[in-house]
Short mmCIF file of the C-alpha atoms (twelve columns), coordinates in Angstrom:
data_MODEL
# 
_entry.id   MODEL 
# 
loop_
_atom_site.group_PDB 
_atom_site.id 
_atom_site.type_symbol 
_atom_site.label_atom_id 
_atom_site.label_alt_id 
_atom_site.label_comp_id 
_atom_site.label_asym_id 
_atom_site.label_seq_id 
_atom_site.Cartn_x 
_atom_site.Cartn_y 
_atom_site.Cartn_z 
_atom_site.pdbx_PDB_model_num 
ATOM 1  C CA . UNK A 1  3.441   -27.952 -44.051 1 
ATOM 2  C CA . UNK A 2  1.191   -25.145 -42.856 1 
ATOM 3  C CA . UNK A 3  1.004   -21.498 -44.533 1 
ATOM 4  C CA . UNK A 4  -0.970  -18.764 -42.696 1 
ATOM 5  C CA . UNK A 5  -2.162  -15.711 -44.887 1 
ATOM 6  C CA . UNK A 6  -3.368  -12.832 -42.513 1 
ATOM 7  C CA . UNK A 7  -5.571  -10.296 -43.672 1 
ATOM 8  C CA . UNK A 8  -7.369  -7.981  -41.687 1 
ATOM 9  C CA . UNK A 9  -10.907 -7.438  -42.125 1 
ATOM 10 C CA . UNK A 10 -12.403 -4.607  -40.394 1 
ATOM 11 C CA . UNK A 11 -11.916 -5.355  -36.955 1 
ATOM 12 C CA . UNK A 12 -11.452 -8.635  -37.236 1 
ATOM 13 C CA . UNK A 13 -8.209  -10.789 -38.447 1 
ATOM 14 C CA . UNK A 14 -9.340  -13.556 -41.033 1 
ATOM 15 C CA . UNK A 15 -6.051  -16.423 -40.695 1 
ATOM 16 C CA . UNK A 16 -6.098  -18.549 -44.079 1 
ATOM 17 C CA . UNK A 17 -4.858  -22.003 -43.344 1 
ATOM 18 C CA . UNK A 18 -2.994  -23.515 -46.369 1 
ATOM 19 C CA . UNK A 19 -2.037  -26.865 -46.315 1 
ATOM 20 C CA . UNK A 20 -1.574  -29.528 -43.378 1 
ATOM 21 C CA . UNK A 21 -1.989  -28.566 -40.056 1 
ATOM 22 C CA . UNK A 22 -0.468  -31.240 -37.844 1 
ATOM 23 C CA . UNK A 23 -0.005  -30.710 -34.025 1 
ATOM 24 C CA . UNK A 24 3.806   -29.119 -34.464 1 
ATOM 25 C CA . UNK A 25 2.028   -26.301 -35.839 1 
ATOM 26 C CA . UNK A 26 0.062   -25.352 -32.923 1 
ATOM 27 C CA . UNK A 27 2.322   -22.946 -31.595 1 
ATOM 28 C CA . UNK A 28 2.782   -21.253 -34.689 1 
ATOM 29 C CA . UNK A 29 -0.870  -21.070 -34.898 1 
ATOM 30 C CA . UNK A 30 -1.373  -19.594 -31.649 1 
ATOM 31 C CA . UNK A 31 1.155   -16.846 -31.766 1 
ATOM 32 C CA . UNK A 32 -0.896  -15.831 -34.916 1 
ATOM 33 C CA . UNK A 33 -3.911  -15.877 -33.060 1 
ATOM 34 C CA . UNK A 34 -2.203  -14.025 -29.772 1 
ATOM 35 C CA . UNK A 35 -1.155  -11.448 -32.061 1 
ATOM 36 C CA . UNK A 36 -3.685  -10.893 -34.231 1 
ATOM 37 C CA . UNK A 37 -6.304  -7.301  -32.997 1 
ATOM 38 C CA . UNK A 38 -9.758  -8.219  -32.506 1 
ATOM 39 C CA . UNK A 39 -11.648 -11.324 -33.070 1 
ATOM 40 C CA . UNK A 40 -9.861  -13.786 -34.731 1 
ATOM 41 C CA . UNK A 41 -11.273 -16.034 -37.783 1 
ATOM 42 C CA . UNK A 42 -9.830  -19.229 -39.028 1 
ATOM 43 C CA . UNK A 43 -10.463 -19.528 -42.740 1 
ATOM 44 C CA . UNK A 44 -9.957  -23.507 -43.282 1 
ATOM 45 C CA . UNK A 45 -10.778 -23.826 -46.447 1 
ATOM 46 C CA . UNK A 46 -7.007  -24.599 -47.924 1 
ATOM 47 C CA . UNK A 47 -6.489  -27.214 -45.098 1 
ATOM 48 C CA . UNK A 48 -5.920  -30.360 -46.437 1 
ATOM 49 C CA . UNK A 49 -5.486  -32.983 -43.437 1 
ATOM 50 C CA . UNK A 50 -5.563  -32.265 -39.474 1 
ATOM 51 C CA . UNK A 51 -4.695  -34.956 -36.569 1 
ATOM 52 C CA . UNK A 52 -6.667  -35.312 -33.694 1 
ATOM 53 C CA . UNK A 53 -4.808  -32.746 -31.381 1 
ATOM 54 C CA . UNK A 54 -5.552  -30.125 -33.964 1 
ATOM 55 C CA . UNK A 55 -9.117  -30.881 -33.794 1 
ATOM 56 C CA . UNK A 56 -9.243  -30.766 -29.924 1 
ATOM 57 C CA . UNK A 57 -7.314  -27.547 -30.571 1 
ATOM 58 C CA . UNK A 58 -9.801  -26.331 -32.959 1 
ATOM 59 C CA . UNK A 59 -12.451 -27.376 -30.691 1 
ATOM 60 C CA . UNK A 60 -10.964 -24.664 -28.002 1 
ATOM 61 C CA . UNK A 61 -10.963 -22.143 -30.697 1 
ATOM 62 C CA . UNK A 62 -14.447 -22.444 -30.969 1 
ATOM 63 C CA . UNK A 63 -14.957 -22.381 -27.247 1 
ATOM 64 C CA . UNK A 64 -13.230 -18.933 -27.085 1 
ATOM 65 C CA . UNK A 65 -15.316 -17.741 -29.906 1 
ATOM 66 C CA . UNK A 66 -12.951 -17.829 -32.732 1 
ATOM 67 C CA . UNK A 67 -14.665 -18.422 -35.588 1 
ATOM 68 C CA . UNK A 68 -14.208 -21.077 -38.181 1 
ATOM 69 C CA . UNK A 69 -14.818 -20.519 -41.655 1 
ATOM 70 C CA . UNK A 70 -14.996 -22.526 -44.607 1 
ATOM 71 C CA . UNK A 71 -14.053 -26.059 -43.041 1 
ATOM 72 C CA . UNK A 72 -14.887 -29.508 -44.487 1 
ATOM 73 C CA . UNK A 73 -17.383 -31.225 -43.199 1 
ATOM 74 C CA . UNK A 74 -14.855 -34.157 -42.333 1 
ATOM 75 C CA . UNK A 75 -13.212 -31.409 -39.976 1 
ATOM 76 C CA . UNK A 76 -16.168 -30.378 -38.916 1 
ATOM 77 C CA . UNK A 77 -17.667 -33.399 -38.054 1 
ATOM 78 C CA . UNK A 78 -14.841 -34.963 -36.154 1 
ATOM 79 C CA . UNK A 79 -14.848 -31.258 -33.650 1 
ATOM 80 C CA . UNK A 80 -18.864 -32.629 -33.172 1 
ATOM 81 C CA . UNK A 81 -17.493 -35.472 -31.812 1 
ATOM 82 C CA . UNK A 82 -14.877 -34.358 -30.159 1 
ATOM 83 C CA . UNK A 83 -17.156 -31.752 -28.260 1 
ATOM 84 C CA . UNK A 84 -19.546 -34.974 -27.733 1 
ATOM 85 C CA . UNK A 85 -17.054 -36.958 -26.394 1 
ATOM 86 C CA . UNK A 86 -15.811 -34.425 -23.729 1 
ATOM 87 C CA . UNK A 87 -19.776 -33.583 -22.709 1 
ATOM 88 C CA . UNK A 88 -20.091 -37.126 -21.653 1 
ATOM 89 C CA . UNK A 89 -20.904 -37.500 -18.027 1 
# 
């Protein structure tokens, strides 16, 4: 189950993910995100387990410049390889 704590920050919105974010959450993720004013950043550092379509969707996120804060390194090193795999010619 996923919990998302907003809290503006300035101009930016800081999301805290609490929890599990499996790929059913997605959409409630990006309504968040859609709806927040600003830039957007995705505090991770509740997040307990991800599946691979969150990563790839977490790998977007960082592609449109939202920023991710606080992530394990597990998460982060599976987005490294998820970017690497998708730069292969």
């Amino acid at each position: 189950m996923l919990r998302i704590e907003t809290e503006p920050d300035g101009p930016r919105t800081i999301l805290h993910l609490i929890g599990r974010i499996r790929s059913d959450c997605i959409d409630q993720l990006t309504s968040q995100i859609e709806i927040s004013s600003g830039p957007v950043v995705l505090d991770l550092a509740e997040v307990d387990i991800v599946d691979a379509t969150v990563v790839r969707f977490l790998c977007d996120c960082q592609d449109q410049a939202i920023e991710l804060r606080n992530s394990s390194p597990y998460i982060l090193e599976w987005i490294s390889r998820e970017r690497a795999e998708r730069n292969k010619p």
